[in-house]
C-alpha positions in Angstrom: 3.5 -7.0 -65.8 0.6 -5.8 -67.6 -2.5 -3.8 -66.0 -4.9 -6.8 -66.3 -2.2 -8.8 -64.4 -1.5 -5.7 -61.4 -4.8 -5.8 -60.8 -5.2 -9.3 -60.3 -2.5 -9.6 -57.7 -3.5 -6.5 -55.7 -7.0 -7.6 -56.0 -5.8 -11.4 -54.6 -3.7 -9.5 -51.7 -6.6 -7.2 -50.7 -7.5 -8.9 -47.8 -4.1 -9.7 -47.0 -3.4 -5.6 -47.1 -6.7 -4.7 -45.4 -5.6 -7.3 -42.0 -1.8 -5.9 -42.3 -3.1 -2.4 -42.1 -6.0 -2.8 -39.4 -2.8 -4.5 -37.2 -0.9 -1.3 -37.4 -3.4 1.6 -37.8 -6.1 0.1 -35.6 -8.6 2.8 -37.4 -10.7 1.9 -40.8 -10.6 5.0 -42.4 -6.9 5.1 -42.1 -6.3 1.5 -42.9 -8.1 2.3 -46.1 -6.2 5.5 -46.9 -3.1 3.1 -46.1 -4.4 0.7 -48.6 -5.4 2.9 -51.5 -2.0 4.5 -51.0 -0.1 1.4 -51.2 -1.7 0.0 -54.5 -0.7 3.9 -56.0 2.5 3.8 -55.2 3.0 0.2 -56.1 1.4 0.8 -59.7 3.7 4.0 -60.0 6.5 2.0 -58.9 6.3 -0.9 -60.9 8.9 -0.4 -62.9 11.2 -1.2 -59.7 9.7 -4.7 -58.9 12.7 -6.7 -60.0 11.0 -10.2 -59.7 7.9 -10.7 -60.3 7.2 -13.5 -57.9 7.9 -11.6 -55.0 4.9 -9.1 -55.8 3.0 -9.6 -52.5 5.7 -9.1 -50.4 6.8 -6.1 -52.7 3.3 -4.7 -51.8 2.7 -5.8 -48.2 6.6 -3.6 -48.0 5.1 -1.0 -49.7 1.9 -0.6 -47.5 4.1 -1.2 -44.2 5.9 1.7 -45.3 3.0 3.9 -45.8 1.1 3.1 -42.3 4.6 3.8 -40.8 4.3 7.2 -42.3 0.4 7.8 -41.1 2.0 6.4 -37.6 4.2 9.3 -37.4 2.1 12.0 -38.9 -0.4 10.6 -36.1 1.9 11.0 -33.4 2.4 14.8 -33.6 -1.7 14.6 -33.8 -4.0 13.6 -31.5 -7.2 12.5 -33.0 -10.4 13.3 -31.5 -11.7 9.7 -31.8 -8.9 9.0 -29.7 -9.8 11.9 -27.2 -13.2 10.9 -27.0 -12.2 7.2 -26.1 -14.7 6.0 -29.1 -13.3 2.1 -29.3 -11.8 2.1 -32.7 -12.6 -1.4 -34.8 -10.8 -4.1 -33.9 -7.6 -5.7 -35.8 -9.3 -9.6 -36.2 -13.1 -8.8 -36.3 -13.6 -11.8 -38.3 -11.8 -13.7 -35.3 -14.0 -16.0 -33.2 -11.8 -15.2 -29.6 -11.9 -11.7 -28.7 -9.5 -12.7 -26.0 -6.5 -14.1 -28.4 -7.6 -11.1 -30.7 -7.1 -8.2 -27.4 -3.8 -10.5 -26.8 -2.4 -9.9 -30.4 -3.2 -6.0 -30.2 -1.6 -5.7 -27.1 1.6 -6.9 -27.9 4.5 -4.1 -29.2 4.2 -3.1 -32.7 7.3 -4.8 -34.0 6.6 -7.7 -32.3 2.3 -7.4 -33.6 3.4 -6.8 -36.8 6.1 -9.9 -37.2 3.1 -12.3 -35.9 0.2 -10.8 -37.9 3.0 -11.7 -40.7 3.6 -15.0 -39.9 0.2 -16.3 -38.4 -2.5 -14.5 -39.3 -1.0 -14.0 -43.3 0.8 -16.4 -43.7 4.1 -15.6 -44.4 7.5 -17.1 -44.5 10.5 -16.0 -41.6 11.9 -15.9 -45.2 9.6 -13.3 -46.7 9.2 -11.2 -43.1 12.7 -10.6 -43.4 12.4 -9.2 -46.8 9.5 -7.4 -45.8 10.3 -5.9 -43.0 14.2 -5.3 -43.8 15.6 -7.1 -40.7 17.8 -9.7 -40.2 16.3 -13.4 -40.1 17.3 -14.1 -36.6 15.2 -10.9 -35.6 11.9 -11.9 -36.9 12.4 -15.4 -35.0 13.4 -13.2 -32.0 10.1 -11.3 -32.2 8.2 -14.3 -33.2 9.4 -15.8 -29.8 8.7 -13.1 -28.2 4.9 -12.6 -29.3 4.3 -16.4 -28.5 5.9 -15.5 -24.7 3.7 -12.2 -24.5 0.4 -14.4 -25.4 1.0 -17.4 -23.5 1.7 -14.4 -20.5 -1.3 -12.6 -21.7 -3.7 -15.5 -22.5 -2.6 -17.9 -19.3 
C-alpha cells in the first residue's frame, strides 16, 4: 500500500474513527489524541496488515486499542473536567434524539461499543468479531443485550 493510498483510506475512515472514539472516550481532546494515535501506529505498522481489504477494520482495531489504553491511564487519574462536573460533548452530536443518544451512552462499554459498531458504523457481526477479538456469538450476545437496555431505557 503506498502513502497516497494510506491516506485515502484513513482519510475515508475519519469519521468512522472520530464516532468510534467519542463512544468510548466521551471527551474531544482525547478522542482526538486517540485518533492521531491510531493513524501513527497504523502507518508504522503497516507492514503487518496482511490483507488489504480489511484495512478499516485493521484501523478501527487499532484505535480501539489505543482508547482502551487512555481508559486505563484515566482510571488511575481523575480529571478535573470530571471533578468540576463540566458535561463533556456528547457521543452522537450530529444525532437528531438526544434521548436515543443518552440511551446509547448509558449502556456498558462492551455492550456501547458492539452497537456503536454495528448501528451507528456500520459494521458486520463478521467484522465486530474481528475487531473486537471475541467470539461471533458474543457480539450477537451484546448486540441483544444493547437492544434490551434501550427498549428498557427508551420505553
Amino acid at each position: 500500500m503506498t502513502k497516497n493510498e494510506f491516506s485515502e483510506k484513513v482519510l475515508e475512515s475519519e469519521q468512522t474513527l472520530y464516532r468510534i472514539s467519542m463512544s468510548m472516550l466521551k471527551n474531544e481532546a482525547d478522542c482526538e489524541d486517540a485518533v492521531q494515535t491510531a493513524i501513527l501506529t497504523a502507518y508504522e505498522k503497516l507492514g503487518s496488515l496482511r490483507e488489504e481489504r480489511y484495512f478499516r477494520t485493521w484501523l478501527v482495531r487499532i484505535l480501539i486499542n489505543v482508547c482502551n489504553m487512555q481508559l486505563k491511564k484515566r482510571s488511575r487519574v481523575i480529571s478535573l473536567e470530571d471533578a468540576t462536573g463540566v458535561p463533556e460533548p456528547s457521543l452522537l452530536s450530529h444525532t437528531e434524539s438526544t434521548e436515543l443518544r443518552l440511551a446509547i451512552e448509558a449502556l456498558p462499554v462492551k455492550i456501547r461499543q458492539a452497537v456503536v459498531l454495528y448501528y451507528i458504523e456500520d459494521f458486520s457481526v463478521s467484522e465486530i468479531k474481528n475487531i473486537l477479538k471475541i467470539p461471533e456469538g458474543t457480539v450477537k450476545s451484546r448486540l441483544s443485550k444493547g437492544r434490551s437496555h434501550l427498549r428498557r431505557i427508551l420505553g
